[in-house]
Kinemage of the C-alpha trace (Angstrom):
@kinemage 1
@onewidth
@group {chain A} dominant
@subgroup {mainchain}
@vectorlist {calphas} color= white
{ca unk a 1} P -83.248 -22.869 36.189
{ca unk a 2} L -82.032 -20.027 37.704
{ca unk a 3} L -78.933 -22.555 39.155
{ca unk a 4} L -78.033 -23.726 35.827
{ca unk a 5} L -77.662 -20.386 34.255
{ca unk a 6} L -75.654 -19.094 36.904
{ca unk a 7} L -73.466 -22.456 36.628
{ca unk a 8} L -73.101 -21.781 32.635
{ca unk a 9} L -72.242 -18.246 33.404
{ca unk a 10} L -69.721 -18.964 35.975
{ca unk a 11} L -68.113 -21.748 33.241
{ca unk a 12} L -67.641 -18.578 30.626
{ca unk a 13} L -66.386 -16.717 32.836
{ca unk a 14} L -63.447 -19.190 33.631
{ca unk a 15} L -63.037 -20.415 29.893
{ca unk a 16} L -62.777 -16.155 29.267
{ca unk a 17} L -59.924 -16.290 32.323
{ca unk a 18} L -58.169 -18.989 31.282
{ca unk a 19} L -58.208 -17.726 27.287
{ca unk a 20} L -56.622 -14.553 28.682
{ca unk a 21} L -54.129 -16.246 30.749
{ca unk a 22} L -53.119 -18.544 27.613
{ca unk a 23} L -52.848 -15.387 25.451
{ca unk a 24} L -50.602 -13.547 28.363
{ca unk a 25} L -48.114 -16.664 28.442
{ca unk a 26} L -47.850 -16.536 24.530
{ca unk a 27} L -47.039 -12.728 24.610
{ca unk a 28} L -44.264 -13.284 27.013
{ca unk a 29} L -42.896 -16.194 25.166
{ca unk a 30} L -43.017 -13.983 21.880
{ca unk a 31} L -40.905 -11.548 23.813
{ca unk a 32} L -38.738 -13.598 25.353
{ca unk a 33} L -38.179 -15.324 21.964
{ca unk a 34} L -37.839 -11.947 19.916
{ca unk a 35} L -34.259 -11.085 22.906
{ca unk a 36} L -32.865 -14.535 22.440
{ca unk a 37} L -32.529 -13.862 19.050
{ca unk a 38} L -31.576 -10.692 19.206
{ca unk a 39} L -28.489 -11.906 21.920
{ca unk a 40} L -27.856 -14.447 19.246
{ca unk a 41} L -26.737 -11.970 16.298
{ca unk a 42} L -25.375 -9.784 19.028
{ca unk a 43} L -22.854 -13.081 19.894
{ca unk a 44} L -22.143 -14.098 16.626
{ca unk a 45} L -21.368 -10.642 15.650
{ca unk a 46} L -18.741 -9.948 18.611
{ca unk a 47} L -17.688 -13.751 17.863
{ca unk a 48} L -17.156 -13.280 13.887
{ca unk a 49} L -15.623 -9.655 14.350
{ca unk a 50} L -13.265 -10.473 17.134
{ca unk a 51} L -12.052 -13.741 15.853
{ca unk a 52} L -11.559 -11.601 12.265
{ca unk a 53} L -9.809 -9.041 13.450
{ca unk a 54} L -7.868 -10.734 16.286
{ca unk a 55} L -7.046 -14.230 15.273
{ca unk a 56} L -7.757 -13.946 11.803
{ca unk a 57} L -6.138 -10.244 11.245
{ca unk a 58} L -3.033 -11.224 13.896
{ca unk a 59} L -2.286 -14.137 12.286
{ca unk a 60} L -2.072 -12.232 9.604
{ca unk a 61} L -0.276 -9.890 9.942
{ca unk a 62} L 2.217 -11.384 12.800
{ca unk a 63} L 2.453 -14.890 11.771
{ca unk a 64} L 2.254 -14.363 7.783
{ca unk a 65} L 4.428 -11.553 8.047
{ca unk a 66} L 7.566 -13.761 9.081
{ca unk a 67} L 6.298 -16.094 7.066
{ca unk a 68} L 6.751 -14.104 4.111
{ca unk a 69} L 9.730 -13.126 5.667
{ca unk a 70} L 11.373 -16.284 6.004
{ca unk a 71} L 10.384 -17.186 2.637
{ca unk a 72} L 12.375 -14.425 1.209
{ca unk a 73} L 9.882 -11.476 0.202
{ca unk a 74} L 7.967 -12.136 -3.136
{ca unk a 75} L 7.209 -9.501 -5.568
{ca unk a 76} L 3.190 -9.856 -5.174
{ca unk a 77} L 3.592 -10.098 -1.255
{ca unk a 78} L 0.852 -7.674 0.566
{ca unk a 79} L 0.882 -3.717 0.695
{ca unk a 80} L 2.217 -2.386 -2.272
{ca unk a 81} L 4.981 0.071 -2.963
{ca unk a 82} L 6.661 1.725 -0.219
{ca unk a 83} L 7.611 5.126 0.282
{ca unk a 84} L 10.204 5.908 3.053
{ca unk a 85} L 12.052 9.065 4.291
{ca unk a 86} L 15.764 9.112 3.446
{ca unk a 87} L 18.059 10.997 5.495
{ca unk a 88} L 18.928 13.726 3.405
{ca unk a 89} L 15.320 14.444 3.849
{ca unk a 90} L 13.916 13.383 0.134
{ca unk a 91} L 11.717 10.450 -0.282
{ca unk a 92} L 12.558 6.834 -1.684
{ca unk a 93} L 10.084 4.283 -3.613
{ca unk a 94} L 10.091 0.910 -2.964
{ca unk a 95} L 8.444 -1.398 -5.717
{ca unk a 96} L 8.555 -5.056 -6.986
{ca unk a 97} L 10.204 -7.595 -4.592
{ca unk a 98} L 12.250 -4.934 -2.738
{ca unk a 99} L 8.897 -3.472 -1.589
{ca unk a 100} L 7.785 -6.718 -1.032
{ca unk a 101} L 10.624 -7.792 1.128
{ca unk a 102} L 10.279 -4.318 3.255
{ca unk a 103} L 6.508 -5.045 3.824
{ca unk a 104} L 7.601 -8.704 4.774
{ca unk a 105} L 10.179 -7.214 6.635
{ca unk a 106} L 10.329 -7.794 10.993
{ca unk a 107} L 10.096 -4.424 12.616
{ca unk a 108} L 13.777 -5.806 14.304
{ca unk a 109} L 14.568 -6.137 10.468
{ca unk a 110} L 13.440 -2.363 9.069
{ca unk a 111} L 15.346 -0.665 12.443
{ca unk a 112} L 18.518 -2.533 11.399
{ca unk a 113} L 18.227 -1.520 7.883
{ca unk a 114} L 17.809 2.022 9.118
{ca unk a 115} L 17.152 5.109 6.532
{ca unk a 116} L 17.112 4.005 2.521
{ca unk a 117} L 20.697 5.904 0.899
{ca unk a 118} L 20.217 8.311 -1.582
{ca unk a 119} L 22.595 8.745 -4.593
{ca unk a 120} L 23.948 7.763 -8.230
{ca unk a 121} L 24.990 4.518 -6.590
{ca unk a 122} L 22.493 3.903 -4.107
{ca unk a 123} L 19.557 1.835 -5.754
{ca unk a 124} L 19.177 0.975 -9.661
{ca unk a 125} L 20.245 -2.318 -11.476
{ca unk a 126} L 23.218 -3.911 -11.452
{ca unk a 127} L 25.043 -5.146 -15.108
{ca unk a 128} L 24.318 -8.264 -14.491
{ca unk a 129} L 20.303 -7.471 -14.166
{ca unk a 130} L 19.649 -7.474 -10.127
{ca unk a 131} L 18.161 -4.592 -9.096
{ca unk a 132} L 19.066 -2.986 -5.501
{ca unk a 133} L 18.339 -0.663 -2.661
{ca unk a 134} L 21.330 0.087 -0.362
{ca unk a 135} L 20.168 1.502 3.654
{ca unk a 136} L 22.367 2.607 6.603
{ca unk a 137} L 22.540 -1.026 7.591
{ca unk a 138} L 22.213 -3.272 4.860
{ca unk a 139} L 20.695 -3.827 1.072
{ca unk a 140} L 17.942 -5.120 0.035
{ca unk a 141} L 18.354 -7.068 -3.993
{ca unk a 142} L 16.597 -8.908 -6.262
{ca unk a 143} L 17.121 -10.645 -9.256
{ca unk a 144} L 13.874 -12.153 -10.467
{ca unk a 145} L 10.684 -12.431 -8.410
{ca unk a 146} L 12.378 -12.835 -4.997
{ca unk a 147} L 14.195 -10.106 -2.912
{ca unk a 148} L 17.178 -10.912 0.010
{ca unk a 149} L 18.983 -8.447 2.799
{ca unk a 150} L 22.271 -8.804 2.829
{ca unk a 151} L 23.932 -6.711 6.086
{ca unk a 152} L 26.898 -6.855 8.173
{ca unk a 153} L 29.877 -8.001 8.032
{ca unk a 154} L 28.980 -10.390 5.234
{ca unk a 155} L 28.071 -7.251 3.114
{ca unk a 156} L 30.816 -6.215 3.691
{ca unk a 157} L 32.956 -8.859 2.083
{ca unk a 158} L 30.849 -8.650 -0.742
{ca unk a 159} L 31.205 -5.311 -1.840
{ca unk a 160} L 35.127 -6.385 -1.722
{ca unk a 161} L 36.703 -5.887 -4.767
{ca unk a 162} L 37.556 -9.175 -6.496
{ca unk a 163} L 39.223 -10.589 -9.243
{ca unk a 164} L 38.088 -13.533 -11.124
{ca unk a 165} L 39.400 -15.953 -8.999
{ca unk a 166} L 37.667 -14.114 -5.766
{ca unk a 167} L 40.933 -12.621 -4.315
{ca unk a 168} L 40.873 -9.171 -3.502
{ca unk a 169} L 41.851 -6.534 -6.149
{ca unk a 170} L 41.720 -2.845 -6.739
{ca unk a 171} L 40.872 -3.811 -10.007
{ca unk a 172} L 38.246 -6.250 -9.888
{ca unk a 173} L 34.691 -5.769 -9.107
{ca unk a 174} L 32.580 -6.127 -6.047
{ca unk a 175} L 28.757 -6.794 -5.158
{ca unk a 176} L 26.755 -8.332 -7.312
{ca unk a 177} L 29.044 -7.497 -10.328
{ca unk a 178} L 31.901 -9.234 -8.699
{ca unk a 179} L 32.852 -13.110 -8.778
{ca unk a 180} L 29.984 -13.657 -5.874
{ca unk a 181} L 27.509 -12.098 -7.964
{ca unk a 182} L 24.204 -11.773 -6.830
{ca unk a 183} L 22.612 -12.886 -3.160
{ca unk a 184} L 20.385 -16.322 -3.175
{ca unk a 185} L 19.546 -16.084 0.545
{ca unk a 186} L 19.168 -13.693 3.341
{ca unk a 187} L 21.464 -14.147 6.170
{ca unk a 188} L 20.972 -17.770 7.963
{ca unk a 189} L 21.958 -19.246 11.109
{ca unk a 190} L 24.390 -21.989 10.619
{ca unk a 191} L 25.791 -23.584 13.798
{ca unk a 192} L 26.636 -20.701 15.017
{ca unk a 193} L 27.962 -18.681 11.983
{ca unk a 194} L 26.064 -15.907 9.956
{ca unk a 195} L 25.580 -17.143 6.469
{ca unk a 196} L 24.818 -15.731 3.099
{ca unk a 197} L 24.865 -17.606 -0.280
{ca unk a 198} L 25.225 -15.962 -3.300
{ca unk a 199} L 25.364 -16.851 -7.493
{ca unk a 200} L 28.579 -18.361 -7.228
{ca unk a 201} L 29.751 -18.900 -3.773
{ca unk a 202} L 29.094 -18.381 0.264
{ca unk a 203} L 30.182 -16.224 2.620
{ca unk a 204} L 30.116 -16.842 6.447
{ca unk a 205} L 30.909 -15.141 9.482
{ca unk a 206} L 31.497 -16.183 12.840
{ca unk a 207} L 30.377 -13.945 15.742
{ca unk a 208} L 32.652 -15.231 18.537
{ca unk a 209} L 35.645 -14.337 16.642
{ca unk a 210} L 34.901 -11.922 14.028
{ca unk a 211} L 36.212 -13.993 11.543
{ca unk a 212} L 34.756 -13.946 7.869
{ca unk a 213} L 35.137 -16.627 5.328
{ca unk a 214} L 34.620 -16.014 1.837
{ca unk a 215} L 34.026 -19.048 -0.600
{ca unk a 216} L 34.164 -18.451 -4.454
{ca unk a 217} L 33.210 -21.400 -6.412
{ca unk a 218} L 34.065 -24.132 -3.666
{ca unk a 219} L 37.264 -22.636 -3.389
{ca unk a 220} L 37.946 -20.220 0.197
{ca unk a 221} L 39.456 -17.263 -0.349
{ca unk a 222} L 40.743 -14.034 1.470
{ca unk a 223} L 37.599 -12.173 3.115
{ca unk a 224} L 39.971 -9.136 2.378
């Protein structure tokens, strides 16, 4: 008798051990369960941030910028108005497409623009409705939704004075208000030459010999 009860004793006392060893397993497992998940919102936050503001912001900004820049600058492209420092020291607003073309704008682009000009004859419309923002280095102009630089030598055969017929004349009109009239592309690479087209005609320039080549409604005529 005294052998049996000390068997059935000795059998609690493992099923107690073993109950406590089952219950210490669990715990860990609990634990061990509770950090995995934690690591796993730790990882997919690091993932979702970094790939948001690295790929997803970068492409953004880098890629989508020359994007928009290649595309010409719409009016509702990102960032708003723009306010830059002119060199006389006061402050010019960008809005509409011309804004939108800065924002769109390379950084290569903005440095060769240089400072915004200042002046009765520095921004405003045009008479024949394009609106306009002259810089050290170029214009930006728009007549509609879309916005174009035009820079260089090719501006300056532009702002030529012209007559009618696109020759050069001290009494005709140049820009957008001349036979060209207004730009309908920024400045491509043709083979070689610079080229701008415009309303009513093309001009292109050729780097290797600094020659310019005005076209006024299919017809070439004296750069100036």
């Amino acid at each position: 008798m005294h052998q049996v009860f000390r068997r059935s004793a000795a059998a609690a006392a493992a099923i107690a051990a073993t109950t406590l060893i089952v219950a210490g397993c669990s715990d860990d497992d609990d634990d061990n369960a509770s950090s995995s998940a934690t690591s796993s919102v730790s990882v997919s936050t690091d993932a979702g941030a970094g790939a948001s503001t690295d790929a997803g912001a970068g492409a953004s900004t880098d890629a989508g910028a020359d994007a928009s820049t290649d595309a010409s600058g719409d009016a509702n492209a990102p960032g708003g108005d723009v306010k830059l420092p002119a060199a006389d020291g006061t402050e010019v607003s960008l809005t509409g497409a011309i804004a939108g073309k800065y924002n769109a704008a390379t950084d290569k682009q903005k440095t060769d623009l240089g400072k915004p000009l200042t002046g009765a004859d520095a921004s405003g419309t045009s008479e024949n409705g394009m609106t306009f923002q002259q810089f050290d280095g170029g214009v930006i102009s728009s007549k509609g939704d879309t916005a174009y630089i035009t820079w260089g030598k090719i501006r300056d055969a532009w702002n030529v004075k012209r007559d009618d017929t696109g020759a050069p004349s001290e009494s005709g009109k140049g820009g957008s208000s001349g036979p060209l009239g207004a730009p309908t592309s920024d400045e491509t690479d043709e083979g070689g030459l610079k080229q701008s087209t415009f309303e009513n005609g093309k001009i292109t320039w050729d780097p290797k010999t600094d020659t310019t080549e005005v076209t006024v409604k299919d017809k070439v005529v004296p750069a100036k």
